[in-house]
N, C-alpha and C positions, 0 to 999 in steps of 0.2 A: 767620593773621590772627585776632584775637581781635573777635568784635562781641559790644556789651551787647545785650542781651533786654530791651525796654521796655513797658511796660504801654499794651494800646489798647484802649482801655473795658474791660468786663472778661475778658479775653485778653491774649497778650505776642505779641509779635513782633520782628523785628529788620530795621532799617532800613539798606538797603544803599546805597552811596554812585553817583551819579552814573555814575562811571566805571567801576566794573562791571557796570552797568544797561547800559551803552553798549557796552563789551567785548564781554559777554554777550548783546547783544541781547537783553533781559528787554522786556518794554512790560507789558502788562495781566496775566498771568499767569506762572505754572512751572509747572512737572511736581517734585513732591515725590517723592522714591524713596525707600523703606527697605530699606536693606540691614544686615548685621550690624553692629550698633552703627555704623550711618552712616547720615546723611542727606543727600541729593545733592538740592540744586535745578538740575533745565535749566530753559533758556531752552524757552517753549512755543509754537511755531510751526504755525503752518497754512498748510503749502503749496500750498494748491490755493486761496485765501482771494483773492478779487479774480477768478477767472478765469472767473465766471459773467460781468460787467459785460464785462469784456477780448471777450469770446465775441460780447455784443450788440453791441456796437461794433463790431467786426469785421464783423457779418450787416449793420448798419446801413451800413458804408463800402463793403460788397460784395465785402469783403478772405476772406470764408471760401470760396474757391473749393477743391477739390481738387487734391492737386501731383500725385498718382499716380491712375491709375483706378482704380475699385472691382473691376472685371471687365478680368481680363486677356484678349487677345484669344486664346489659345493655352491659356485656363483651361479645365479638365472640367468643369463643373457636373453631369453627369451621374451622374459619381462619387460624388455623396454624394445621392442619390436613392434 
C-alpha cells in the first residue's frame, strides 16, 4: 500500500484512512519501532486504563468482596517467621 507523506506545519506526516484506524484500533496514539530499514506503527493500548474508576465503583456498590480467603485455615504462618 503506497501513502503520500504530507506536509503539517513544518513537519510531514501521513494520513491513514478510517478503516485502518478501525482495523488497528489506533485512537490517540502508536508505538513507532525501528527496525532494520523498517518502520512499524502498533496500535498503543493501555490495558489497565479505566480500572482505577471500575475498582471505586465496585468499593462504592460493595461488589469488591473477596471469592477466596486471605488465610487459609490449614496455612503455616509460622513458617515464614
Amino acid at each position: 500500500m503506497d501513502i503520500s507523506v504530507i506536509p503539517i506545519g513544518n513537519s510531514k506526516g501521513i494520513r491513514l484512512s478510517k478503516t485502518i484506524l478501525e482495523k488497528y484500533n489506533i485512537t490517540d496514539k502508536v508505538e513507532l519501532i525501528l527496525e532494520q530499514g523498517y518502520m512499524i506503527l502498533k496500535s498503543k493500548s493501555e490495558p489497565r486504563s479505566g480500572w482505577g474508576n471500575a475498582f471505586k465503583s465496585m468499593r462504592d456498590r460493595g461488589d469488591d468482596q473477596l471469592l477466596i480467603q486471605d488465610v487459609f485455615e490449614d496455612e503455616d504462618l509460622e513458617e515464614w517467621t
